[in-house]
C-alpha positions as CSV (number, residue, x, y, z in Angstrom):
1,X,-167.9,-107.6,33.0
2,X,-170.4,-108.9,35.6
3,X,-171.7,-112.3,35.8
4,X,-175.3,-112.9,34.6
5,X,-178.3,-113.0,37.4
6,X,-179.0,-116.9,38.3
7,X,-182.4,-116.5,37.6
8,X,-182.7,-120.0,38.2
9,X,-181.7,-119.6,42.1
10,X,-184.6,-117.3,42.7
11,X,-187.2,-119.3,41.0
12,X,-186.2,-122.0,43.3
13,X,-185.5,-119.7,46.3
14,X,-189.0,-117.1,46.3
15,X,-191.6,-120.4,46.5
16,X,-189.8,-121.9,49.5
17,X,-189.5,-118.4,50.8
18,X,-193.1,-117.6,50.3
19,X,-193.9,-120.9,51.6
20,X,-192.4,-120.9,54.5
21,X,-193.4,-117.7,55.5
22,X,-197.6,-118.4,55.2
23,X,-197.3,-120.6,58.7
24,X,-196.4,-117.7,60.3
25,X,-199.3,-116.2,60.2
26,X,-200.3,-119.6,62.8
27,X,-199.9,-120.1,66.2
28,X,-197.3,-123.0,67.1
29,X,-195.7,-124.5,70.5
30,X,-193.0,-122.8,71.7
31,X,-190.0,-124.4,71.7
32,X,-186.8,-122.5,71.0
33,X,-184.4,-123.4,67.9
34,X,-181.0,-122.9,70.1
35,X,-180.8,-126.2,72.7
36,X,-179.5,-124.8,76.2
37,X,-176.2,-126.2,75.5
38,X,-175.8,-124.9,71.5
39,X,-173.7,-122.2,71.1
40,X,-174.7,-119.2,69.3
41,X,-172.7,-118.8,66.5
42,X,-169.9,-116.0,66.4
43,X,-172.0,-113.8,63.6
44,X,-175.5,-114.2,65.1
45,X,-177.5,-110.5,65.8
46,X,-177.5,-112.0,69.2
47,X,-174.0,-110.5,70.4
48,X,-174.4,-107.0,68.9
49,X,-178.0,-106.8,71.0
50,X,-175.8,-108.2,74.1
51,X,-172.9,-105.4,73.8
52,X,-176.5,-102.5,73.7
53,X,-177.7,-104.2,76.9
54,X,-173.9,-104.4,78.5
55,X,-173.9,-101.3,77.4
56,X,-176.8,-99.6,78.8
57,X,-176.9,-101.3,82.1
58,X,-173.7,-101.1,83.4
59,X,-173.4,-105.0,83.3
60,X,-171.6,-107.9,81.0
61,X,-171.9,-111.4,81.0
62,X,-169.2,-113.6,82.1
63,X,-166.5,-113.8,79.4
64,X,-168.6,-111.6,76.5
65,X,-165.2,-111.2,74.3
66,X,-165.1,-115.3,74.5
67,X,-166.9,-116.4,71.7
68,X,-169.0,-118.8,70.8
69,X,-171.9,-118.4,73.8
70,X,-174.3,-120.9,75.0
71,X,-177.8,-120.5,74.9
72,X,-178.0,-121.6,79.0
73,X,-175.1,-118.1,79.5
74,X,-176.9,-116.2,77.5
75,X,-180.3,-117.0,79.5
76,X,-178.5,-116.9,83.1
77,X,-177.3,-113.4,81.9
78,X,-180.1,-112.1,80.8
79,X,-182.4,-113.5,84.0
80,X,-180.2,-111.7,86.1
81,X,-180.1,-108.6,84.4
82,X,-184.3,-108.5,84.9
83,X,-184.0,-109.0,88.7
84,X,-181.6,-106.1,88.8
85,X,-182.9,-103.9,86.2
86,X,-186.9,-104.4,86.1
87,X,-186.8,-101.7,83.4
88,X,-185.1,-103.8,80.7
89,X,-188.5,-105.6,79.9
90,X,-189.5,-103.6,77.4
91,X,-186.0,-102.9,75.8
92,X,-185.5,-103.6,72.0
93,X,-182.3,-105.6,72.7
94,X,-183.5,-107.8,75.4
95,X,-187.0,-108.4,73.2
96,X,-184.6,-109.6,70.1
97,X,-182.6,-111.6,72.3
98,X,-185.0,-113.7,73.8
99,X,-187.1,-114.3,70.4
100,X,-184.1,-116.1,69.5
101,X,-182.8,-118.0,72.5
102,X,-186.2,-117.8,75.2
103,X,-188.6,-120.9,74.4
104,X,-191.4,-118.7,76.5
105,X,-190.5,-115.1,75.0
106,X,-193.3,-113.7,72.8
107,X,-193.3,-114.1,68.6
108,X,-190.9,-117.1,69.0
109,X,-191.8,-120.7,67.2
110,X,-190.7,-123.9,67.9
111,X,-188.1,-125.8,65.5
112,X,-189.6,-127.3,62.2
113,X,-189.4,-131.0,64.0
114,X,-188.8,-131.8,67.7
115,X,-188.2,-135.5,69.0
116,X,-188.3,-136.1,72.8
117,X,-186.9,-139.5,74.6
118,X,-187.6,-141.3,77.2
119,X,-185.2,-138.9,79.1
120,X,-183.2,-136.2,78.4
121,X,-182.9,-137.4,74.4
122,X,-184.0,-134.1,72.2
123,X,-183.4,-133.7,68.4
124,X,-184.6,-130.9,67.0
125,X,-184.7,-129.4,62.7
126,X,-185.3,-126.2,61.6
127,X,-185.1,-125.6,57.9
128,X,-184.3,-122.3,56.2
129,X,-183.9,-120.0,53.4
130,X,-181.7,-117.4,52.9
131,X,-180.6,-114.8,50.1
132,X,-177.6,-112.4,49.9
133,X,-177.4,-110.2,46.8
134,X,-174.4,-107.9,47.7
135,X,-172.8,-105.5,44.6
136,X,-170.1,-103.3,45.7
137,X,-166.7,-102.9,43.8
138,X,-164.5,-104.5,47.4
139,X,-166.5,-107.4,46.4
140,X,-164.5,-109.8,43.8
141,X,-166.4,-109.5,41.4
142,X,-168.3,-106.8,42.3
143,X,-172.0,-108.6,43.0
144,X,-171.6,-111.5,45.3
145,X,-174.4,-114.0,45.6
146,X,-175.0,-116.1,48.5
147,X,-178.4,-118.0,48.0
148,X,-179.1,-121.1,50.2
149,X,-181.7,-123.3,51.2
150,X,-180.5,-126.0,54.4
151,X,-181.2,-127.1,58.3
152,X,-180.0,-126.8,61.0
153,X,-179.8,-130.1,63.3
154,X,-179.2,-130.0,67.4
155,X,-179.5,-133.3,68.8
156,X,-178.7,-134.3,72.6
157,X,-178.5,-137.4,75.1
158,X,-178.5,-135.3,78.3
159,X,-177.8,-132.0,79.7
160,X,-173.5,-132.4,79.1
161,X,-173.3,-133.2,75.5
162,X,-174.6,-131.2,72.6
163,X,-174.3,-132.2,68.4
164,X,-174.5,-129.7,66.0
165,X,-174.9,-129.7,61.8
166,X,-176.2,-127.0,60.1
167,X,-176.0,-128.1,56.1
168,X,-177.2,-126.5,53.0
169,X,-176.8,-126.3,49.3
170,X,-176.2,-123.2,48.0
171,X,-174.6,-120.9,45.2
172,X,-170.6,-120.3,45.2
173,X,-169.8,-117.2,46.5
174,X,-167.2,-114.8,48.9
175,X,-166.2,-114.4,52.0
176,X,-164.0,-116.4,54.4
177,X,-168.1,-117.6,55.6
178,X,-168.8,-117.6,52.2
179,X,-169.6,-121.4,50.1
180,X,-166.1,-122.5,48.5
181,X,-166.1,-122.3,44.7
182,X,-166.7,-126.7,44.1
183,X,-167.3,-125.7,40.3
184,X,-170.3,-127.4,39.1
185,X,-169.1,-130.7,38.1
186,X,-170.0,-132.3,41.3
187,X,-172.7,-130.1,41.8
188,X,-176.4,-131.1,42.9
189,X,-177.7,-130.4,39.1
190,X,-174.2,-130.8,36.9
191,X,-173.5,-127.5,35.0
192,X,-175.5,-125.8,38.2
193,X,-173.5,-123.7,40.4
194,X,-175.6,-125.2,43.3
195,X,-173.5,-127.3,45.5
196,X,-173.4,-128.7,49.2
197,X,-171.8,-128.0,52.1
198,X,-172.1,-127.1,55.8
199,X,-171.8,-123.6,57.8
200,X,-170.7,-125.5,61.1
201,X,-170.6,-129.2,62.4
202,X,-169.3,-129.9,65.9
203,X,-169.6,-132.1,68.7
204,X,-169.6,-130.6,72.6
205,X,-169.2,-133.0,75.6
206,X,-169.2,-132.1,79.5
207,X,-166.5,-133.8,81.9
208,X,-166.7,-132.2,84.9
209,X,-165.7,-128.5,84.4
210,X,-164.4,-129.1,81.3
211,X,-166.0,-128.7,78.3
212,X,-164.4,-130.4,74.7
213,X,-165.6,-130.0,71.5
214,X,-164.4,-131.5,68.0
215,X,-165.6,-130.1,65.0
216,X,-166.2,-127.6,61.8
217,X,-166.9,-124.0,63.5
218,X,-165.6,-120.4,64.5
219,X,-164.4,-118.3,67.7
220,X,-163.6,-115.2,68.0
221,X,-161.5,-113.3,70.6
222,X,-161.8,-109.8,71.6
223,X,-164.5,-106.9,71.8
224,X,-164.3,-105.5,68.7
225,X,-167.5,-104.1,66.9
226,X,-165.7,-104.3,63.1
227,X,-163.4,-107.1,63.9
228,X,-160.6,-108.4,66.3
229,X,-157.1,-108.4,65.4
230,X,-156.0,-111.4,67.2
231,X,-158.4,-114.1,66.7
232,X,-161.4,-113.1,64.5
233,X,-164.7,-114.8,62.6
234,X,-163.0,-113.8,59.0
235,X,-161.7,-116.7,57.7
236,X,-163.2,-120.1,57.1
237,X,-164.1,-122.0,60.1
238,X,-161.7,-123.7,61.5
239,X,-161.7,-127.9,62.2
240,X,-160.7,-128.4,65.2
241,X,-160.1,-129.8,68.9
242,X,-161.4,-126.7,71.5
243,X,-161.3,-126.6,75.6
244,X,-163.3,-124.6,77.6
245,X,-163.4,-123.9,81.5
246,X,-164.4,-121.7,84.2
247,X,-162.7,-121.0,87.5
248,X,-162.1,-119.1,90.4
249,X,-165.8,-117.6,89.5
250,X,-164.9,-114.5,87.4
251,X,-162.1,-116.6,85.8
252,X,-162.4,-118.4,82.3
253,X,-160.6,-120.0,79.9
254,X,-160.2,-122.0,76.5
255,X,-157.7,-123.5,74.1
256,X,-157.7,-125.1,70.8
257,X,-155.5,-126.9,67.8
258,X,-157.0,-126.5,64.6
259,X,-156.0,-128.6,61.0
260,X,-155.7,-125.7,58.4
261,X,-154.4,-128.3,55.4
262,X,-153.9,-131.9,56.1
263,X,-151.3,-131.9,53.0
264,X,-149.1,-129.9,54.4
265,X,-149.8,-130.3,58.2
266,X,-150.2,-127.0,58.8
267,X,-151.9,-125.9,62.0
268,X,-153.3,-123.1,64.2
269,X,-153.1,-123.6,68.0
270,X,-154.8,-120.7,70.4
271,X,-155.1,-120.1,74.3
272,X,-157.4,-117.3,76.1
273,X,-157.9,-116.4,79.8
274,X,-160.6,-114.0,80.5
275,X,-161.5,-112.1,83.6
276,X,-164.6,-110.2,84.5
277,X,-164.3,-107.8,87.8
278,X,-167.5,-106.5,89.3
279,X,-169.9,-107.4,85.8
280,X,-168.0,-104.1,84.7
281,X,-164.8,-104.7,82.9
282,X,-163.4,-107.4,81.1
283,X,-159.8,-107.9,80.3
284,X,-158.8,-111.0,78.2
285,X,-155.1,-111.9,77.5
286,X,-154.2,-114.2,74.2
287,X,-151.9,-116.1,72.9
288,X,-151.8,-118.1,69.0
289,X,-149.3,-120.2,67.6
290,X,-148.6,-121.2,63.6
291,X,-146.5,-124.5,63.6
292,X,-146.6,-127.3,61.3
293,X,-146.3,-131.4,61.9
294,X,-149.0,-133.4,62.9
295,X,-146.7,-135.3,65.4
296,X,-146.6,-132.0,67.6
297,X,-150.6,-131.0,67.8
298,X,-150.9,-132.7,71.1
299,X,-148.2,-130.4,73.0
300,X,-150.1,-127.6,71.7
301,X,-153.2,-128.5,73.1
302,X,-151.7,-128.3,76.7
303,X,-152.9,-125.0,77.7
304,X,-151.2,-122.5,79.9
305,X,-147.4,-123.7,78.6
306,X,-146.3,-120.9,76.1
307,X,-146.1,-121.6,72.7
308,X,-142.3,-120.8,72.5
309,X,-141.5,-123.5,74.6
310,X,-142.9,-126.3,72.2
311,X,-140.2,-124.4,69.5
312,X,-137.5,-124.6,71.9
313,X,-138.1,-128.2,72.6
314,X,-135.0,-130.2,71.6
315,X,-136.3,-132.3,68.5
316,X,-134.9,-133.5,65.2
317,X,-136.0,-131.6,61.9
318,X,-134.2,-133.6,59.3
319,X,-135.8,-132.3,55.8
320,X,-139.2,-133.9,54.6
321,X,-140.3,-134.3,58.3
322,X,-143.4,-132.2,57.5
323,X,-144.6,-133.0,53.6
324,X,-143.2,-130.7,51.2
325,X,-140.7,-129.2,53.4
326,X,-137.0,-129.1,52.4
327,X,-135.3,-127.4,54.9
328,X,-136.4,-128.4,58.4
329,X,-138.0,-125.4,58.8
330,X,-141.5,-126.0,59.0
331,X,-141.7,-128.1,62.3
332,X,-138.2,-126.4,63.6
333,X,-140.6,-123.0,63.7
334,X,-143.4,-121.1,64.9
335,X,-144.9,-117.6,64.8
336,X,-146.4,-116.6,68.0
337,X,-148.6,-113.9,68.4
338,X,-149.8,-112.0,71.1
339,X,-152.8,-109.8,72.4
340,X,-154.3,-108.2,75.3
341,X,-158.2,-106.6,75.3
342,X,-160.2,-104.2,77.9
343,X,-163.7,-103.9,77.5
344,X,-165.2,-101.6,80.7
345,X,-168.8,-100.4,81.3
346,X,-167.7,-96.7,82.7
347,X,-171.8,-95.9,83.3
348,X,-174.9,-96.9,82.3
349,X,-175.0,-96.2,78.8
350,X,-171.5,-96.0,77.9
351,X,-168.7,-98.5,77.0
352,X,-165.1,-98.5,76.0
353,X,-162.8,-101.2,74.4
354,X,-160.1,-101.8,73.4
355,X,-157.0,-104.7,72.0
356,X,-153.3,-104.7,71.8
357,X,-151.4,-107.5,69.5
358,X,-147.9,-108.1,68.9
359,X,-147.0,-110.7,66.5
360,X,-143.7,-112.6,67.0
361,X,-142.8,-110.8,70.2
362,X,-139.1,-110.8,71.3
363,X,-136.6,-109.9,73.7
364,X,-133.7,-110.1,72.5
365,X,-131.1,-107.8,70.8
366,X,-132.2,-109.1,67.5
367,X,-133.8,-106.8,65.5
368,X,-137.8,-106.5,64.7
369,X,-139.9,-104.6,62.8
370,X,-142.9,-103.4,65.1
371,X,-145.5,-105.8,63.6
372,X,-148.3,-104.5,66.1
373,X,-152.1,-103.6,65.7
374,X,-154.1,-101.9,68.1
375,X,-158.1,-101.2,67.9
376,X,-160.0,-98.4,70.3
377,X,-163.7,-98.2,70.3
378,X,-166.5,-96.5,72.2
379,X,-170.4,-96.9,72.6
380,X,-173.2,-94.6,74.0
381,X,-176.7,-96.0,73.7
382,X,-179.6,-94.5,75.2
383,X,-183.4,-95.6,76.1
384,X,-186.2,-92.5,74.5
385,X,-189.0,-92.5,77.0
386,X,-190.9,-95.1,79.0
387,X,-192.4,-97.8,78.0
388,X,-195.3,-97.3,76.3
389,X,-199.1,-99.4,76.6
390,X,-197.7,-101.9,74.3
391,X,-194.7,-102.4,76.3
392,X,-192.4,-101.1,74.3
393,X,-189.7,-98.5,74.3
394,X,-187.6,-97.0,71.6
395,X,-183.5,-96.7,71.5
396,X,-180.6,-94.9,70.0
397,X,-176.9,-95.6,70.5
398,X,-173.6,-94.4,68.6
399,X,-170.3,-96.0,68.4
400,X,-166.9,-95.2,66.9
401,X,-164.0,-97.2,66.6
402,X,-160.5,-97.3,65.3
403,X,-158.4,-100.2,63.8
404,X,-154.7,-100.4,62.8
405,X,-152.5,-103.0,61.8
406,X,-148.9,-102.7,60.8
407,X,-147.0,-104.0,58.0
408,X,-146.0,-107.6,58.2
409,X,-148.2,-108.3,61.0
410,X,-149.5,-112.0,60.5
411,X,-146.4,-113.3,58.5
412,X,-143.3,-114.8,59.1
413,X,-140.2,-115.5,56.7
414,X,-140.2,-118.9,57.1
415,X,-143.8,-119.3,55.9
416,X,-146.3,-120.0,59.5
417,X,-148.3,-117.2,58.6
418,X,-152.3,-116.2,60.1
419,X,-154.2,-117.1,57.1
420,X,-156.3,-119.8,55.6
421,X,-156.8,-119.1,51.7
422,X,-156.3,-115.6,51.7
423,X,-158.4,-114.6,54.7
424,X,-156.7,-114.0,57.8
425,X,-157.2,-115.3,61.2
426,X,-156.7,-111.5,62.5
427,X,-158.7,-108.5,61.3
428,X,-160.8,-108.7,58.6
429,X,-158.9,-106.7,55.8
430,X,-155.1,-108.4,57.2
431,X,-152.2,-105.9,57.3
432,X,-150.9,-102.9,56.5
433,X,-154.3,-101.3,57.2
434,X,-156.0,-98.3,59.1
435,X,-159.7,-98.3,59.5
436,X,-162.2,-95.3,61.5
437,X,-166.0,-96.6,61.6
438,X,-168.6,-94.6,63.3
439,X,-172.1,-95.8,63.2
440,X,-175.5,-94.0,64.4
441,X,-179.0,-96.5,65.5
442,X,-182.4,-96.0,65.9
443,X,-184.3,-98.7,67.3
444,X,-187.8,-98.1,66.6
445,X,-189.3,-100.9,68.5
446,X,-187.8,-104.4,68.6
447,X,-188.9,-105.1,65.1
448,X,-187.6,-102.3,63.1
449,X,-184.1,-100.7,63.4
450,X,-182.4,-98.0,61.2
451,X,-178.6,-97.9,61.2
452,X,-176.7,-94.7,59.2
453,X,-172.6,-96.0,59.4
454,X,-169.4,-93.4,58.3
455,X,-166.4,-95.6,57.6
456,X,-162.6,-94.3,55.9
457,X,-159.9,-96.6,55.6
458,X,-156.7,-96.9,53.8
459,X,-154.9,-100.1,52.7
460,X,-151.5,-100.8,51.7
461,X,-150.3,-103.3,49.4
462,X,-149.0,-105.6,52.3
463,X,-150.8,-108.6,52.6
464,X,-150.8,-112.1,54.6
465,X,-148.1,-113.6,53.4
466,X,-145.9,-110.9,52.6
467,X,-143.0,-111.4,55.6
468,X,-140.2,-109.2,56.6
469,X,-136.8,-111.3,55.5
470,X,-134.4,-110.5,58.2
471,X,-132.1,-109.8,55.3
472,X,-133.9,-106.4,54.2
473,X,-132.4,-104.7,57.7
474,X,-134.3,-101.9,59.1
475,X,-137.8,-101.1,57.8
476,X,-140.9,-98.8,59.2
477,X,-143.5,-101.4,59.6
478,X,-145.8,-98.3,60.6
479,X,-145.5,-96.9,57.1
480,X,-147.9,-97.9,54.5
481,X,-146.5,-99.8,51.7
482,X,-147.0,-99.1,47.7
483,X,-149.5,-97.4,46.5
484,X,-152.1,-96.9,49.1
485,X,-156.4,-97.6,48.6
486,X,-158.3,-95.4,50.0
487,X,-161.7,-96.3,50.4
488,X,-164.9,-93.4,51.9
489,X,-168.2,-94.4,52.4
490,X,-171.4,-93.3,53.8
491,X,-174.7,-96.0,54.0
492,X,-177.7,-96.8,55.5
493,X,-178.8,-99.6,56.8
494,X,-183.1,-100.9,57.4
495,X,-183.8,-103.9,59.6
496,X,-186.8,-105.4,59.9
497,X,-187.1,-108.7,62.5
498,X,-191.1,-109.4,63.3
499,X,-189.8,-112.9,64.7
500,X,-187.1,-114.9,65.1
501,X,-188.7,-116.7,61.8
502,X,-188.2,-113.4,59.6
503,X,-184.8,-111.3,58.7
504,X,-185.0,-109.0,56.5
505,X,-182.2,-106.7,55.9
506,X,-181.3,-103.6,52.9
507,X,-178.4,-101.7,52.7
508,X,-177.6,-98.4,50.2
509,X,-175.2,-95.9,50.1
510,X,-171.9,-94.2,48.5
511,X,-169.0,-94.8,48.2
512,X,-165.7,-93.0,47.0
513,X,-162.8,-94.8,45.9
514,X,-159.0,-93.5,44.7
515,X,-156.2,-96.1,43.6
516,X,-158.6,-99.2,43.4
517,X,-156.2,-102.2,43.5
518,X,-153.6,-100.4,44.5
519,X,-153.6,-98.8,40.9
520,X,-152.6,-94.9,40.0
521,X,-156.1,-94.2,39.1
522,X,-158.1,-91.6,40.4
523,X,-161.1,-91.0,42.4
524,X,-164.4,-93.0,41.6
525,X,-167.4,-93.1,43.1
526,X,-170.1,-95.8,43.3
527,X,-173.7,-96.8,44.8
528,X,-173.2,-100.5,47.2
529,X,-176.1,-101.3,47.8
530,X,-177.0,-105.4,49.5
531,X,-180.5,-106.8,50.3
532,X,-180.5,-110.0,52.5
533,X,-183.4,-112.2,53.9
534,X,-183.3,-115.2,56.0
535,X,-186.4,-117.1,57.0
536,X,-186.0,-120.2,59.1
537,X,-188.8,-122.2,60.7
C-alpha cells in the first residue's frame, strides 16, 4: 500500500518556491554561489557538462576522475580551453558551466547574503528549495519523497582555507544521499516527518602543497557515467580526514580515513594517484582498505604504504580490543581492494573509459574466488551548426556503457565489508550485478536539454555482506546467484536550466520487470515516472 501524499510539505514548499523565484525576474550583482576554493560537490550537473566538453575538444582537466573539484580547477580549465578552442563560446556545456561557477558569466546571481572583510574574509548564504517526487517500483516503497528547504554557507579567512555547511530540514526519504529516517519524535513539528540535517559540512586548509580537509562529505573515484566500482557517491557521505596534492605537474594524489560507526570502530581508509598525459588520457590507480580500531587510523592515513602492510604489522589482538569483537579478528584484519581506470579523448568528439577492481587481491596458492568488476564506456558528442546571432549553438552526444560486478565482491568472511547501511562504497546496485546503459541528448540551447536513456540489467541475490567462507571450497563468483531480477527500461528525460537560480527536471518512461525481489513471479510492467525542482538564490 503506498504512503499518503504529505500535503502538508507542499503547502509549505510551493510559497517559498514561488517566492523565491519572483526576484528573478531582477537584476542583481554578480557574485558566484561556489567560493574559488569550494569544491563542487560529487553529484553537481557540473561534471557531466565537463565530461561533453572533454569530450568534444579533445582535452580534460587535470585529475577529472578525482572528485570533489574546486571552483578555481574548474575555472583554470575552462579559461584555457577558450584560448585554445575560441569556438567553445557558444557551447551549451561551457554556458551551463560557467552559470554555476563564473561570477561574470551571463544569467548568474550572486548568493542570498555576502559579507566582505577588511581582507580576504568572505561569507557568503544562499538559501534554497528543493522537491523530489520519484515513484518507481526499485524505489522502497515505491514513491520516494525528498522535499527540503536549507542553505548553503561558504565562509573564508584567506585564499588557503575554505568552510563549508550546507543544512536543511527536510522529509525522510531514500538513497545513500537521501535524509535518514529520525522518526518524528525529535522532529521540527513532533508527529511531522520534517527533520534536520546537513548534505555536507567540511573544513579545507592549505599548507604548502598540501591540502587537508576534516569533515561530513563525498568523493568519488573513477570515470564512470552510471557509477564507479571502486569508490563511488552511493553511500552516505563519509566523516572523515582527506589529503590532497599535486606533483610532478600531471601528477596528483589524495588519501583519506573515514569513521563509518564510532561504536564499533569501524573504518574506511582510501589512496588515489592520478595521471594526465598530453590533456588526453587519464589513468588513475586505487587502493581502499576496511579495518577496524580507532588506535590504527593514523597508520592508515600515511599514504603511498599499502594497506597490507598495516595487517601484517606485528600487534596484539587479544578479544574485545575493538568493542563487540570476540575473536581478535576485527583489528587482526583488513579487506583490501583494488582498481585501476583509463579515461582517453581518442578525437574530438569521442571518449572511452574504462575501470578494473579486484577486491582482496592475492598471490598466494590459497584459493580465491574471482571477486572482480570491470565497467567499459564510450561517448560521442557532436556540435549542430554555428553559432547562431544569439550566440548559441545546439548539441547532441550518445554514450553507452557496461558494468559488471562479481559475486562476493565487497565482502569478506570476517565481516570488513564496503558498505555503510546497506549502500555500498562501490557501484551503486553492489554485487552480483550486470548493467548495459545507453543514453541519446539533445541540447537545444543551454537552457533546455532532452535526454531518451535504454538501460537492462540483471541482479542476483548477492548482496554486501554476503562473503565467500573459505570453508564452501571452489565457487564461480562470475555466476549469478538465486533467482536472478531482471530489470528493462526505456525513459525520457526534459531539463530545463534558465539560470543557475532554476532546475527543473521530469522524467517518464517504461519499465518491464520479471522476478521482482528475487521472487518466481513473472513479467510486470510499470510507468516511473520523477519530477524534481531546485531553486536556490
Amino acid at each position: 500500500m503506498r504512503p499518503a501524499a504529505h500535503g502538508w510539505a507542499l503547502s509549505i514548499a510551493i510559497p517559498l518556491v514561488v517566492g523565491a523565484a519572483i526576484p528573478a525576474a531582477f537584476p542583481a550583482a554578480a557574485d558566484a554561489t561556489y567560493l574559488p576554493q569550494e569544491r563542487v560537490p560529487t553529484n553537481s550537473p557540473v561534471y557531466r557538462e565537463l565530461e561533453r566538453l572533454m569530450a568534444t575538444y579533445h582535452r580534460a582537466p587535470r585529475s577529472p576522475s578525482t572528485r570533489p573539484l574546486r571552483v578555481q580547477e574548474i575555472l583554470a580549465y575552462l579559461n584555457a580551453l577558450e584560448i585554445e578552442h575560441p569556438e567553445v563560446f557558444g557551447d551549451p556545456a561551457m554556458i551551463r558551466i560557467r552559470r554555476e561557477v563564473d561570477p561574470d558569466a551571463p544569467a548568474t546571481r550572486g548568493a542570498f547574503l555576502r559579507i566582505t572583510g577588511d581582507q580576504d574574509e568572505i561569507i557568503t548564504a544562499s538559501p534554497y528549495v528543493s522537491l523530489t517526487y520519484d515513484e518507481d517500483v526499485k524505489n522502497r516503497p515505491d514513491i520516494n519523497r525528498d522535499y527540503r528547504i536549507g542553505v548553503q554557507i561558504a565562509a573564508s579567512i584567506d585564499s588557503n582555507s575554505i568552510f563549508v555547511f550546507d543544512g536543511y530540514e527536510g522529509t525522510a526519504s531514500q538513497g545513500g544521499r537521501g535524509t535518514p529516517n529520525f522518526g518524528t519524535l525529535n522532529a521540527v513539528i513532533e508527529g511531522v516527518d520534517l527533520n534536520s540535517w546537513m548534505e555536507e559540512a567540511y573544513a579545507e586548509l592549505a599548507i604548502s602543497k598540501v591540502r587537508l580537509l576534516v569533515g561530513h562529505t563525498w568523493l568519488r573515484w573513477g570515470p564512470g557515467r552510471d557509477g564507479t566500482l571502486s569508490l563511488s557517491d552511493a553511500a552516505p557521505a563519509l566523516d572523515m580526514i582527506r589529503g590532497d596534492a599535486g606533483f610532478a605537474r600531471n601528477w596528483h594524489g589524495q588519501w583519506f580515513v573515514s569513521l563509518i560507526d564510532p561504536g564499533p570502530q569501524t573504518y574506511l581508509a582510501g589512496h588515489r594517484v592520478e595521471w594526465t598525459f598530453h590533456s588526453h588520457v587519464t589513468i588513475g590507480l586505487t587502493e581502499l582498505a576496511r579495518f577496524d580500531g580507532t588506535s590504527q587510523g593514523l597508520l592508515y592515513f600515511i599514504p603511498i604504504v599499502p594497506y597490507s602492510f598495516w595487517e601484517k604489522r606485528p600487534k596484539s589482538v587479544p578479544p574485545g580490543a575493538v568493542p563487540g569483537d570476540t575473536t581478535g579478528l576485527a583489528l587482526g584484519k583488513n579487506n583490501i581492494l583494488s582498481g585501476v581506470d583509463i579515461s582517453w579523448h581518442v578525437r574530438p568528439g569521442f571518449r572511452l573509459w574504462g575501470e578494473f577492481l579486484i577486491d582482496d587481491i592475492s598471490f598466494s596458492r590459497d584459493y580465491k574466488p574471482d571477486m572482480i568488476g570491470w565497467q567499459a564506456g564510450v561517448e560521442e558528442r557532436w556540435r549542430l551548426g554555428d553559432v547562431d546571432d544569439r550566440g548559441r549553438v545546439k548539441a547532441i552526444g550518445v554514450a553507452v556503457e557496461y558494468n559488471r560486478v562479481n559475486n562476493f565482491t565487497y565482502s569478506a568472511w570476517h565481516g570488513h565489508n564496503f558498505g555503510n547501511r546497506g549502500y555500498p562504497f562501490g557501484f551503486l546496485y553492489g554485487p552480483d550485478v550486470m548493467q548495459v546503459s545507453a543514453e541519446a541528448a539533445y541540447e537545444h540551447h543551454a537552457n533546455l536539454e532532452l535526454r531518451l536513456r535504454a538501460e537492462w540489467r540483471r541482479k542476483g541475490e548477492g548482496s554486501i555482506g554476503d562473503a565467500w567462507i573459505p570453508s564452501e571450497g571452489k565457487v564461480d563468483a562470475g555466476a549469478m546467484s538465486g533467482i536472478i531480477e531482471r530489470d528493462a527500461r526505456l525513459s525520457a528525460q526534459l531539463i530545463y536550466t534558465p539560470s543557475r537560480m532554476i532546475r527543473l527536471e521530469a522524467t517518464v518512461g517504461a519499465a518491464s520487470f520479471k522476478s521482482e525481489d528475487h521472487r518466481n513471479v513473472g513479467a510486470e510492467t510499470v510507468i516511473p515516472f520523477r519530477v524534481a525542482a531546485k531553486l536556490k538564490w
